[in-house]
C-alpha positions as CSV (number, residue, x, y, z in Angstrom):
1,X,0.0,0.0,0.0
2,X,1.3,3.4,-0.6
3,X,2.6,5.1,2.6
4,X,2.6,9.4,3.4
5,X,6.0,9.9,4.3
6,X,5.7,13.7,4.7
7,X,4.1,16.9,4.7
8,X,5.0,20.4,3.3
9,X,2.9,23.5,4.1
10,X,5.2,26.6,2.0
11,X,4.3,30.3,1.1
12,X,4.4,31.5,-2.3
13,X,5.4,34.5,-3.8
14,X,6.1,35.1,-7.6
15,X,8.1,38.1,-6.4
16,X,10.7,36.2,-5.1
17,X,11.5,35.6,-8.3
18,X,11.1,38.8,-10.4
19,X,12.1,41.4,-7.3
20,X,14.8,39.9,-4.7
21,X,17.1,42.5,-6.0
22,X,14.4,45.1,-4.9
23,X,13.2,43.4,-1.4
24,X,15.0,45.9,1.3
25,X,13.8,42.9,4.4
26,X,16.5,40.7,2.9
27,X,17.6,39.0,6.1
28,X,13.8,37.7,6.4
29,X,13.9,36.9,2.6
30,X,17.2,35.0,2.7
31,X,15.6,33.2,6.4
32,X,12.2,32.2,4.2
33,X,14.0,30.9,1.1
34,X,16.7,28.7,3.4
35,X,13.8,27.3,5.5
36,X,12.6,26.2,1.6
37,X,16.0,24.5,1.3
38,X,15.8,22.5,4.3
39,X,12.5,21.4,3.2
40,X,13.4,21.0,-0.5
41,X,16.0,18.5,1.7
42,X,13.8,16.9,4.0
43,X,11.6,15.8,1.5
44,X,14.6,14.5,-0.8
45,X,15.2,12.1,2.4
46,X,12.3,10.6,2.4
47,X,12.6,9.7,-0.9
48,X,9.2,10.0,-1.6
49,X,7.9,8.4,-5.4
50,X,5.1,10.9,-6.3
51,X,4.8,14.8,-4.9
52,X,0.6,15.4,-4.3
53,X,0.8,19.3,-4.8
54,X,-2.2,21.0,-4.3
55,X,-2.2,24.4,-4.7
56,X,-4.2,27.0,-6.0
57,X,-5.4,29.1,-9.1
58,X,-4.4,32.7,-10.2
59,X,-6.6,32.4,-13.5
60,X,-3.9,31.5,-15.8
61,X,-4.9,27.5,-15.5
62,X,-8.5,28.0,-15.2
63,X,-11.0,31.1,-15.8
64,X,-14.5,31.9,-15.3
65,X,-15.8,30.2,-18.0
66,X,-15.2,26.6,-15.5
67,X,-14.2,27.0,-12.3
68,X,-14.5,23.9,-10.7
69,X,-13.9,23.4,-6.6
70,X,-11.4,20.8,-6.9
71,X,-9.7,19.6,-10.0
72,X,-7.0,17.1,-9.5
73,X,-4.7,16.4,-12.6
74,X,-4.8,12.6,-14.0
75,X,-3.2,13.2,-17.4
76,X,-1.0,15.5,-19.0
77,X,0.3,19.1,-16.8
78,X,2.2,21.9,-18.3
79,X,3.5,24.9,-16.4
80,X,2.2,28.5,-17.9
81,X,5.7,29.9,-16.5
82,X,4.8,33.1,-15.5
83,X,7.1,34.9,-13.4
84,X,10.3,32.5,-13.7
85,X,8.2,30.0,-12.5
86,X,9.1,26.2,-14.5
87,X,7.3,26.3,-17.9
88,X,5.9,23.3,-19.9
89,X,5.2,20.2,-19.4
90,X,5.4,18.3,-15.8
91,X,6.0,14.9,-14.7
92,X,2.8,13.2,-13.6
93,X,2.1,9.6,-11.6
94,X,-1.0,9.3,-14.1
95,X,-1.5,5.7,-12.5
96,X,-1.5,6.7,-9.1
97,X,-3.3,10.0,-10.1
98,X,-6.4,8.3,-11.7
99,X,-6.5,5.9,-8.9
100,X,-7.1,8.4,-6.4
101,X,-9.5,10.2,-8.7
102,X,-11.7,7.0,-9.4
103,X,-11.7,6.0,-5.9
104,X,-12.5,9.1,-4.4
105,X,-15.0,9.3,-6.8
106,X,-16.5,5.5,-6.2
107,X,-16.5,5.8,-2.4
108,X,-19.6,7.9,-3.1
109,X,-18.0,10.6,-0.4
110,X,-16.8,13.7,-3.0
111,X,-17.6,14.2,-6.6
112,X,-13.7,15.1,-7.4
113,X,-13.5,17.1,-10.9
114,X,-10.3,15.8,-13.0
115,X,-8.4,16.5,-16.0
116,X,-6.4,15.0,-18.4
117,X,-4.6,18.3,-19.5
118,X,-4.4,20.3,-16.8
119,X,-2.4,24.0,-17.0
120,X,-1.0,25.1,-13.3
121,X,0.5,28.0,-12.7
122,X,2.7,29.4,-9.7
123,X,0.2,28.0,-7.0
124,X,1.7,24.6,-7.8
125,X,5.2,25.7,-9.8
126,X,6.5,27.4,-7.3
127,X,6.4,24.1,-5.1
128,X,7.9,22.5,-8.1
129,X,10.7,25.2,-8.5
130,X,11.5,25.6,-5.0
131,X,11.0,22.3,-2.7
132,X,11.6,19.6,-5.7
133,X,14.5,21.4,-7.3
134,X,17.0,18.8,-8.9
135,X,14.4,15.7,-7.5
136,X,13.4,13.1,-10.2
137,X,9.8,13.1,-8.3
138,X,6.8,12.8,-10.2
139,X,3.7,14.9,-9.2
140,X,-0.1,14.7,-8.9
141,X,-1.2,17.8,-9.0
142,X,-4.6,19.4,-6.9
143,X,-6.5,22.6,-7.5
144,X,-8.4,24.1,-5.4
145,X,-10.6,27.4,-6.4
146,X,-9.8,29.7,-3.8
147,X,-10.1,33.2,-5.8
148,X,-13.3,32.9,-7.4
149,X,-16.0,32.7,-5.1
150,X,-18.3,31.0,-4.1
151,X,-15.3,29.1,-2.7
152,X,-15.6,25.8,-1.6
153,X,-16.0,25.6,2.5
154,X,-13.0,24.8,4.9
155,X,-15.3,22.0,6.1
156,X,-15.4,20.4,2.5
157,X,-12.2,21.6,1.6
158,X,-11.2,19.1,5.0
159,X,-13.7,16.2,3.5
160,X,-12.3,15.7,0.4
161,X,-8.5,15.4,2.2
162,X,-10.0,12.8,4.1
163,X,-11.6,10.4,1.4
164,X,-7.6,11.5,-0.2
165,X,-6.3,9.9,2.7
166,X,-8.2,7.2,2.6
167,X,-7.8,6.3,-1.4
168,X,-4.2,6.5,-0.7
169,X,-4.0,4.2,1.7
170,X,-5.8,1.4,-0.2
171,X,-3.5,2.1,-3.4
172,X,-2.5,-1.4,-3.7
173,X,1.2,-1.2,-4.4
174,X,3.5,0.2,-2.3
175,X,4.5,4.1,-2.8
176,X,6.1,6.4,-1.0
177,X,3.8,9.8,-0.9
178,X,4.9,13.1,0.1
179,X,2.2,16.0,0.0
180,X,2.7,19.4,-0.3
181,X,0.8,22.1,0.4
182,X,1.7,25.5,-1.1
183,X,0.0,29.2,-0.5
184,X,-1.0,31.6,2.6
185,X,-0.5,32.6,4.8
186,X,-2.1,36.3,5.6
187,X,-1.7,38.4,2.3
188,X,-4.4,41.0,0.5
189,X,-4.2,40.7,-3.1
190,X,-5.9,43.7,-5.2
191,X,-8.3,40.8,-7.1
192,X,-12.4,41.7,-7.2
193,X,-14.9,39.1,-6.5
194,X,-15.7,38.8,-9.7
195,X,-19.3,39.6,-9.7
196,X,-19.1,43.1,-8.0
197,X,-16.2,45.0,-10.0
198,X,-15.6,48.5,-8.9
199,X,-13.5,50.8,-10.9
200,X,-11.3,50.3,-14.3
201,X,-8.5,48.2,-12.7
202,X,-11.0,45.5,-11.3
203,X,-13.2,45.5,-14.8
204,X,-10.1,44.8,-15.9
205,X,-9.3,42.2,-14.1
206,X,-12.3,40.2,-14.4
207,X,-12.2,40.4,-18.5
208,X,-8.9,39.0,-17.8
209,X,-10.4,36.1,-16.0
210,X,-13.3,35.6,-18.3
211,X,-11.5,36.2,-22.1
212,X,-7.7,34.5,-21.0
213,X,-8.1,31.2,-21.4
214,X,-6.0,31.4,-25.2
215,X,-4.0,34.2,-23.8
216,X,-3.5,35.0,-20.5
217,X,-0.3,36.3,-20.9
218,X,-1.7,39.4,-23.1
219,X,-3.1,40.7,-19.7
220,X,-0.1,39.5,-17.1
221,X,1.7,43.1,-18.0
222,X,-0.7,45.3,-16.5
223,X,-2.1,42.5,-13.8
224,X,1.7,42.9,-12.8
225,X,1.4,46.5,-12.2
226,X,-1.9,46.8,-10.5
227,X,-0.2,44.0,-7.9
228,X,3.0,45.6,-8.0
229,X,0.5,49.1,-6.8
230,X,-0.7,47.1,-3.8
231,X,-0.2,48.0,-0.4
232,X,1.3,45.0,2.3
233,X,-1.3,43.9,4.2
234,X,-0.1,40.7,6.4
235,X,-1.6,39.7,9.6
236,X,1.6,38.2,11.4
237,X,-0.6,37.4,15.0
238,X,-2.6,35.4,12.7
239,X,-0.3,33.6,10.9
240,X,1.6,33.2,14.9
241,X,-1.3,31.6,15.5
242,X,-2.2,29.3,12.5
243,X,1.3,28.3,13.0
244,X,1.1,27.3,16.9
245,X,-2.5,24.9,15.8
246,X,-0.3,23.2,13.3
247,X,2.8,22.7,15.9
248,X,0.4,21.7,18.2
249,X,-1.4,19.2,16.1
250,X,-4.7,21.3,16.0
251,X,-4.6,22.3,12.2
252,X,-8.3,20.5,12.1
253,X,-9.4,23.7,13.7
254,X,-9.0,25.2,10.4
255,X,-12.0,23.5,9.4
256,X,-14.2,26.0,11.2
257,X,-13.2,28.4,9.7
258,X,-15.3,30.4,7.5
259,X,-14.5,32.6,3.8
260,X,-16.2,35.4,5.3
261,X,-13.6,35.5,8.8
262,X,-10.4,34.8,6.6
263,X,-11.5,37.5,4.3
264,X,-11.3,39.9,7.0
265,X,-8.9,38.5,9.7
266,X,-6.4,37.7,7.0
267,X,-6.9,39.0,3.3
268,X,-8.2,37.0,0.3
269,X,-5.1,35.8,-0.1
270,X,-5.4,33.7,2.9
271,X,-8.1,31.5,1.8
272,X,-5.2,29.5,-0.1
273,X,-5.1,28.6,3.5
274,X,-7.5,25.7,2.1
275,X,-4.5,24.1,1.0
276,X,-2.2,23.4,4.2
277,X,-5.5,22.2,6.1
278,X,-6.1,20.0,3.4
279,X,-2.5,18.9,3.7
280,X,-2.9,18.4,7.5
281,X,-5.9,16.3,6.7
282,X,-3.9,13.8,4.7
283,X,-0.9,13.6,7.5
284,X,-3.9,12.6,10.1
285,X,-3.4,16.3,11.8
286,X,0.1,15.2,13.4
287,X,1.9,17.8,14.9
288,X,4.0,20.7,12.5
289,X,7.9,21.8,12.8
290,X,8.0,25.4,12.1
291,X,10.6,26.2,10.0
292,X,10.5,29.5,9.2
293,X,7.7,32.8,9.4
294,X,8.4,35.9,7.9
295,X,6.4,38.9,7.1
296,X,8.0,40.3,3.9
297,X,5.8,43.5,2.8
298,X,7.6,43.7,-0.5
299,X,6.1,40.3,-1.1
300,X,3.2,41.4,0.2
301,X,2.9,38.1,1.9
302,X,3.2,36.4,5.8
303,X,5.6,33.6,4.1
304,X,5.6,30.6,6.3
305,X,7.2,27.3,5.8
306,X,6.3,23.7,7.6
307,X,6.8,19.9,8.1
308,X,4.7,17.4,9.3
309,X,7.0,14.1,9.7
310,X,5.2,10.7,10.5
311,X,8.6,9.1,11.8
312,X,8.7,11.9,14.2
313,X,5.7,11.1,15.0
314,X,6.2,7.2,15.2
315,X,9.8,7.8,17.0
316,X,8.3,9.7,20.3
317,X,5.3,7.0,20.3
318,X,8.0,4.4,20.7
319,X,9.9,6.5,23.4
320,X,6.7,7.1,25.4
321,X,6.0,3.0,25.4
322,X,9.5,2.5,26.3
């Protein structure tokens, strides 16, 4: 049977690849990136076999025409690149990946959408560039809508990682399984809800999500700009204290949690948040090692890295018996 050998919960920021020259906090920036490192190396120990990524969307893999609440990739993936991100196609487990999809979808429990070619942009990539740099690991890629609301719930968000858990489990060969989960933590992006657009850069930005399917890249100039015009707004007493439930083993707190209190306690931004607590889910809510928090306002971002390590885990169970 296939076996989770780790965890990852990791920030994201495109503009740690486009401005690190310009970032004036650079001992926080250099702290962030290292704690990426040492994950990038804890996860090359446990020589996993297949990465599950699950990230998010920032409507240059899917657009309003489709959003669906999950989409988990079972065929071909390519990279759209932006930012320095990787570009083109990715490796994909496509046995494992349509296992879990058919399973979670036969358990009755979650009607999981799926594709067979799926485009990802940073939300994944910047997993892919950053924690399996230089690792011949194979991903299965997860997407969860987290910009487009309605958004799917906390609650459900924590469902589906549990029929996930449980499909990989009764994979019937044996697999080594690390899952990572990349986005967060507090961060205000200038995005619209889409159905309420006030002012020419947000009815901008919504034609951008509705026409960019064939080419998204026409509008990523001035998308750059208007994020480029935002103003920092990071919440580091909240991300203190996500981090503390996830050190503590009490990520499945996050499942309470509602759009509406993110929204406001932590920026839109934040509901990418979806994607460590789904991540949590899958490693059974064991306890997190903080690696690294930093609030970077030129990133515009609380960047905040984690592992959660079952043979940690396994090790102090054995000590407390002994």
């Amino acid at each position: 049977m296939a076996t989770i050998v780790l965890g990852v919960g990791a920030s994201h920021s495109t503009l740690m690849n486009t401005h690190w020259e310009q970032t004036t906090h650079k001992a926080e920036a250099e702290r962030f990136r290292n704690a990426l490192y040492t994950a990038r190396e804890r996860i090359a120990a446990a020589a996993p076999d297949v990465a599950l990524i699950i990230g998010s969307n920032h409507f240059r893999g899917f657009w309003l025409d489709l959003i669906p609440a999950f989409t988990l990739g079972v065929g071909e993936c390519v990279s759209s690149g932006e930012s320095g991100t990787p570009k083109g196609p990715q490796p994909v487990d496509v046995e494992f990946a349509r296992y879990l999809a058919n399973t979670v979808i036969e358990s009755g429990r979650f009607d999981l959408a799926y594709s067979a070619r799926l485009q990802i942009d940073h939300g994944q990539s910047h997993a892919i560039q950053y924690l399996l740099d230089g690792l011949d690991v194979p991903i299965v890629p997860l997407v969860v809508n987290v910009f487009a609301p309605p958004l799917p719930t906390f609650a459900r968000s924590a469902e589906l990682a549990a029929a996930i858990r449980a499909a990989i489990a009764s994979f019937p060969a044996d697999k080594r399984v690390v899952v990572i989960a990349s986005g967060g933590l507090s961060h205000r992006l200038p995005w619209p809800d889409w159905r309420d657009p006030h002012g020419e850069d947000e009815d901008f930005m919504v034609r951008a999500w509705l026409d960019g399917r064939e080419n998204w890249s026409d509008y990523d100039v001035r998308r750059r700009e208007i994020i480029r015009a935002a103003q920092a707004a990071i919440t580091p007493e909240f991300d203190d204290h996500l981090l503390d439930l996830f050190a503590a083993g009490k990520a499945a707190e996050l499942a309470e949690y509602t759009t509406t209190y993110v929204q406001q306690a932590a920026g839109n931004g934040a509901q990418e948040l979806r994607t460590w607590l789904m991540m949590a889910a899958i490693l059974d809510y064991i306890p997190a090692e903080r690696l690294a928090y930093e609030a970077i306002p030129e990133w515009l971002t609380g960047m905040g890295v984690a592992v959660l390590d079952p043979s940690h885990r396994n090790s102090s169970s054995r000590r407390t018996r002994s």
